[in-house]
C-alpha positions as CSV (number, residue, x, y, z in Angstrom):
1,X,191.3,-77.1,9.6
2,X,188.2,-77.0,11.4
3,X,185.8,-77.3,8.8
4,X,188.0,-80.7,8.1
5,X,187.7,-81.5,11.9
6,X,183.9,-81.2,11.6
7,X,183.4,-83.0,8.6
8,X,185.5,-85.7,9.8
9,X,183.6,-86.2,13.2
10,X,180.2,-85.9,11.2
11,X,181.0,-88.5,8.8
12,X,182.3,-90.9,11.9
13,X,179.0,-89.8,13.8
14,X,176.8,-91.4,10.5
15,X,179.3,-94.4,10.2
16,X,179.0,-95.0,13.4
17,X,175.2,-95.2,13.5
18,X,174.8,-96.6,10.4
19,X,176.9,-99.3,11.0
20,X,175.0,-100.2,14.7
21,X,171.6,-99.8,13.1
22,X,172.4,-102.7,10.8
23,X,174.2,-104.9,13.6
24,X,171.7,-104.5,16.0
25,X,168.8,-106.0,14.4
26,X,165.8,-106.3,11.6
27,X,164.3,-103.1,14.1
28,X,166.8,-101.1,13.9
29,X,167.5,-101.3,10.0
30,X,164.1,-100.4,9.3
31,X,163.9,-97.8,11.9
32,X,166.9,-96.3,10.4
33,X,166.5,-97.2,6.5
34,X,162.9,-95.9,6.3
35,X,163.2,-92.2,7.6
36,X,166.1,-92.0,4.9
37,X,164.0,-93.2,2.5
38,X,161.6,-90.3,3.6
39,X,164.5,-88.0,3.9
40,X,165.7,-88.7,0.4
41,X,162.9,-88.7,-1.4
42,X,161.9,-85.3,0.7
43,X,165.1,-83.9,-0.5
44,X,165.0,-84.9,-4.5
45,X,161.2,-83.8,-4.6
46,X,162.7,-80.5,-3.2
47,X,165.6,-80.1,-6.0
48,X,163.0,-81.0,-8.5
49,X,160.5,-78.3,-7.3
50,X,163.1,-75.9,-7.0
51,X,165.2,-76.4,-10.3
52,X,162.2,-78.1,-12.2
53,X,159.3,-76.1,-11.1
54,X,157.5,-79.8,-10.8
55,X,154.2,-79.4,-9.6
56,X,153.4,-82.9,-8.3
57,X,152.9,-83.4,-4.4
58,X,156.0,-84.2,-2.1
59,X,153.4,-85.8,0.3
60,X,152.6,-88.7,-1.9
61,X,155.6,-89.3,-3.1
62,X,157.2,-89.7,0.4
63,X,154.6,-91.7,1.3
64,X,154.4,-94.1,-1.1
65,X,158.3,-94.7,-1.2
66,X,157.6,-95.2,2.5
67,X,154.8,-97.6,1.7
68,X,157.2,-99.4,-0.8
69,X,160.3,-100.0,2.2
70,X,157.7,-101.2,4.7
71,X,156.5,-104.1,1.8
72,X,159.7,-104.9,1.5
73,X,160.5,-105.1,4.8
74,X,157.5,-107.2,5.8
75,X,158.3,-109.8,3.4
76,X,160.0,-112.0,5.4
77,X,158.6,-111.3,8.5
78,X,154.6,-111.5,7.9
79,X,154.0,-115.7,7.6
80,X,150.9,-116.8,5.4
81,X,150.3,-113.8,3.4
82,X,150.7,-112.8,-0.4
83,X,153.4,-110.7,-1.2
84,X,150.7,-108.8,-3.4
85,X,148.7,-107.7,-0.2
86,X,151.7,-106.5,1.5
87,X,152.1,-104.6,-1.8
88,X,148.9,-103.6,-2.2
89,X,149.0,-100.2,-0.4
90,X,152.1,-99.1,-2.4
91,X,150.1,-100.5,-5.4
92,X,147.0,-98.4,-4.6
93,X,149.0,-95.2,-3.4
94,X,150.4,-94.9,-6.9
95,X,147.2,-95.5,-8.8
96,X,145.7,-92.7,-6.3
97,X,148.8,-90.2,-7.5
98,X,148.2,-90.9,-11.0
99,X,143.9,-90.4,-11.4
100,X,144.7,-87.4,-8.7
101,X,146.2,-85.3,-11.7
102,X,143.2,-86.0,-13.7
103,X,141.2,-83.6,-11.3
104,X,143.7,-80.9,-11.3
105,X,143.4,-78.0,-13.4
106,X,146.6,-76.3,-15.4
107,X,149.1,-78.9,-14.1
108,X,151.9,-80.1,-16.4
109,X,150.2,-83.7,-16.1
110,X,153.7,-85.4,-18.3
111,X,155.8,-83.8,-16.5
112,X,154.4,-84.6,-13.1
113,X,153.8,-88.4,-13.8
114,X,157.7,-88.2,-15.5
115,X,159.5,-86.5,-11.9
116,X,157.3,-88.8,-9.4
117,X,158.4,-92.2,-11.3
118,X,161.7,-90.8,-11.2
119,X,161.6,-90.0,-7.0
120,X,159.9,-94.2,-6.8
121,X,162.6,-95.8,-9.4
122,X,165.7,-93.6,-8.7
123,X,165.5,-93.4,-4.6
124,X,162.1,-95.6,-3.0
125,X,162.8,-98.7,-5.0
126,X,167.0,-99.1,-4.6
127,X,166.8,-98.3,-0.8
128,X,163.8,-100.3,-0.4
129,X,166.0,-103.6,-1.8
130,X,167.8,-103.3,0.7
131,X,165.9,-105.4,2.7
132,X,166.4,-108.3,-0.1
133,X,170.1,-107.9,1.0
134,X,169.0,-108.2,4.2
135,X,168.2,-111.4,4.0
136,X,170.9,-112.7,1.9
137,X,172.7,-115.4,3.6
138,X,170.2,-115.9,6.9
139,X,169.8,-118.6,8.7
140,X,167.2,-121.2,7.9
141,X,165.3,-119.8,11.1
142,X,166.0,-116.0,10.5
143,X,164.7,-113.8,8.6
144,X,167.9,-110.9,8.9
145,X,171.2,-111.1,8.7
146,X,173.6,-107.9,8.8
147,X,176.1,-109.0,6.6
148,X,175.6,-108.0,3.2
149,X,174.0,-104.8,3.7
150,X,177.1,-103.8,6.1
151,X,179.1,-105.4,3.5
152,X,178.0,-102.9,0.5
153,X,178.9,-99.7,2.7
154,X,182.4,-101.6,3.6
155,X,182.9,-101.5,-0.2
156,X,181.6,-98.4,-0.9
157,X,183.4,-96.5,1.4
158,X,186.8,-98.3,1.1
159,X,186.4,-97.8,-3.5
160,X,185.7,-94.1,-2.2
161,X,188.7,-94.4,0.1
162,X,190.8,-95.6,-2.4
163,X,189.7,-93.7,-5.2
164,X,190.0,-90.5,-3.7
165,X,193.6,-91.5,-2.2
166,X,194.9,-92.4,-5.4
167,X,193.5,-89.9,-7.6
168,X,195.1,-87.2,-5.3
169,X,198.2,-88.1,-5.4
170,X,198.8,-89.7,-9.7
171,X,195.4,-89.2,-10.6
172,X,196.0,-87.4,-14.6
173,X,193.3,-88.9,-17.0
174,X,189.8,-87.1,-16.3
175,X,187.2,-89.7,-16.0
176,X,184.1,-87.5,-16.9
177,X,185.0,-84.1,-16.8
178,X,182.1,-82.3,-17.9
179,X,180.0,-84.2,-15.0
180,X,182.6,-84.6,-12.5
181,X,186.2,-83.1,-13.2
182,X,188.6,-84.1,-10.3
183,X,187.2,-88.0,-10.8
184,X,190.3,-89.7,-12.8
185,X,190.9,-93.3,-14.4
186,X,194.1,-93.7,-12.0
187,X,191.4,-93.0,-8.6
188,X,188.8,-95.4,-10.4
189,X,191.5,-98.0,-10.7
190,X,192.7,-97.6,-7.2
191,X,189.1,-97.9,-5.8
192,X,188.7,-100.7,-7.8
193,X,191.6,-102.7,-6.3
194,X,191.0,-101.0,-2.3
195,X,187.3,-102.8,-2.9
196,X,188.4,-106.1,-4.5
197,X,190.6,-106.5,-1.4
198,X,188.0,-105.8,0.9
199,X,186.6,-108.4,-0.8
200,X,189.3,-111.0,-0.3
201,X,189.5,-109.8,3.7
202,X,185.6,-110.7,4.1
203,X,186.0,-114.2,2.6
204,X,188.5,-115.5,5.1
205,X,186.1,-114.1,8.3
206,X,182.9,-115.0,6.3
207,X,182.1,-118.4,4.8
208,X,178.5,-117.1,2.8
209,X,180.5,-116.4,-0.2
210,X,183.6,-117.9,-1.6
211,X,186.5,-115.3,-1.8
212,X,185.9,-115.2,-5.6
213,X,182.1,-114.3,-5.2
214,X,183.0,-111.7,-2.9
215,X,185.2,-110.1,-5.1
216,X,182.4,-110.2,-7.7
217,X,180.5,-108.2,-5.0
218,X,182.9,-106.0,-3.9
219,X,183.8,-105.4,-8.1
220,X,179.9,-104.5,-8.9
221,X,179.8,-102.6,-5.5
222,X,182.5,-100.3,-7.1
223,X,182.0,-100.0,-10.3
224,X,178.0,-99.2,-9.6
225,X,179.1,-97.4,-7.0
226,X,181.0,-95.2,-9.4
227,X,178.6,-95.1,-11.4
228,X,175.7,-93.7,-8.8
229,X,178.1,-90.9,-7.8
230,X,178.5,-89.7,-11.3
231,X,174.5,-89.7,-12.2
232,X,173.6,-87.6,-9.2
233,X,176.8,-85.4,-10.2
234,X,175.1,-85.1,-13.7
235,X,172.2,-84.1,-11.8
236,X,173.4,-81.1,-9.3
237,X,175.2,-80.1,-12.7
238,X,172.3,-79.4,-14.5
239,X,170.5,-78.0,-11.6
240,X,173.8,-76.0,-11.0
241,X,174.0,-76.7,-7.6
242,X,177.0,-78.2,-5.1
243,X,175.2,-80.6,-2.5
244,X,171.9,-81.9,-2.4
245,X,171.5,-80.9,1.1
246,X,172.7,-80.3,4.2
247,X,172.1,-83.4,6.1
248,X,175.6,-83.9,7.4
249,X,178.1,-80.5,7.9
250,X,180.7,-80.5,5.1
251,X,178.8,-83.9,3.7
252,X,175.8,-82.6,2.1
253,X,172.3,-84.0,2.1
254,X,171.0,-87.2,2.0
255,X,171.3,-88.0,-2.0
256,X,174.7,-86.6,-1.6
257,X,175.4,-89.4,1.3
258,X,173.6,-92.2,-0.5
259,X,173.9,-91.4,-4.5
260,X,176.7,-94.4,-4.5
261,X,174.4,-97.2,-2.7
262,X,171.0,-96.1,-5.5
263,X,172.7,-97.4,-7.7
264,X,175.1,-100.0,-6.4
265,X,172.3,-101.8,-4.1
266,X,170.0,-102.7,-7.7
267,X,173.3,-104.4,-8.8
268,X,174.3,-106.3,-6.2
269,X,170.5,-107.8,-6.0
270,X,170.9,-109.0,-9.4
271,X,174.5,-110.0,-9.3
272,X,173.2,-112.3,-5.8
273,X,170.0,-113.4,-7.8
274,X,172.8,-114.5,-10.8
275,X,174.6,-116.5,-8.1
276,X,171.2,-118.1,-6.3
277,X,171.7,-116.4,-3.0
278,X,168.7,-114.7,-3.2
């Protein structure tokens, strides 16, 4: 009972603070987003090292997932310059890591070059696009507007919500046992729907989207969703370990937290770039 107590007022805690960094303002997201960029890609370089014996340096690849967020981020706030040269520095850090491991004796070069474009493609570059989401449905005269990244943690945590509700109580049909074996069919299903009517709530309080496009979004939120959870399962399996982390008690680290939004923020870029919002 109290370990549920604590888990329950730690998970409020981050919605809580989640949820008022991205009202707040273009500040606060970026204040908030970037040290879990940092914290994520810390944490994965860590499980790597650990499980992988990788040899290639944390440093650099915090730094220029860091460096990747803040381009990103400047995009629509810095007037009259190329989106190259706001790029640049992520550009040159990466080149930097890459000659460095020419210089280095008896290091497992493939290896090394494999696990750091994993850390920039699997966590720097999805929580990076955030900031495209960001400014998804802005005014002419603004650069940020809350909604849509608010809107894919409403989704994901109600398709959790309703997945785990359902698939506790007529959940039968394992999903993908050998990677994650309480997930069933029935819980997929019922997060499906919990999301899709999400989806239907937002389009009567918000106009940006019709209520059919939002429950496209709320649909690709889901099912991507889904999808993260079950490729940083496959992960932990392999490394035979329970949470990434320990970020948040009885919630596990950061890639624990945010293995749903890697993979459900790419998607709902391209599913906004499909529809011209972006």
């Amino acid at each position: 009972m109290k370990k549920f107590i604590v888990r329950t007022l730690a998970g409020a805690l981050f919605a809580a603070v989640l949820i008022g960094a991205i009202l707040y303002g273009w500040s606060s997201f970026t204040m908030l987003f970037l040290p879990i960029t940092a914290f994520s890609l810390n944490e994965l370089c860590m499980l790597l090292k650990k499980h992988r014996n990788a040899t290639f340096s944390t440093p650099h690849a915090v730094i220029c997932g860091m460096l990747l967020f803040s381009a990103f981020a400047a995009l629509g706030y810095i007037e009259g310059v190329s989106p190259v040269l706001l790029f640049a520095p992520y550009i040159i850090a990466v080149m930097y890591v890459f000659i460095t491991r020419l210089f280095l004796p008896k290091v497992n070069a493939l290896e090394d070059y494999a696990y750091f474009a994993l850390t920039q493609l699997y966590v720097a570059l999805p929580l990076s696009l955030l900031n495209l989401l960001a400014s998804a449905g802005a005014a002419e005269d603004e650069a940020y507007y809350w909604l849509m990244p608010l809107s894919v943690f409403i989704f994901i945590w109600c398709n959790d919500s309703g997945a785990f509700c359902v698939g506790c109580t007529i959940g039968r049909h394992k999903m993908f046992e050998r990677v994650s074996p309480k997930k069933t069919w029935e819980g997929f299903a019922g997060g499906v729907v919990v999301a899709a009517a999400a989806g239907v709530v937002m389009s009567h309080f918000f106009a940006v989207l019709n209520v059919w496009e939002w429950v496209g979004m709320a649909l690709v939120v889901a099912v991507a969703g889904t999808l993260g959870d079950l490729v940083e399962s496959s992960m932990k399996r392999e490394m035979q370990i329970k949470d990434s982390g320990k970020f948040l008690p009885g919630h596990g680290g950061f890639l624990d937290r945010f293995d749903s939004t890697l993979l459900a923020v790419p998607a709902v870029v391209l599913y906004f770039a499909l529809l011209g919002v972006l």
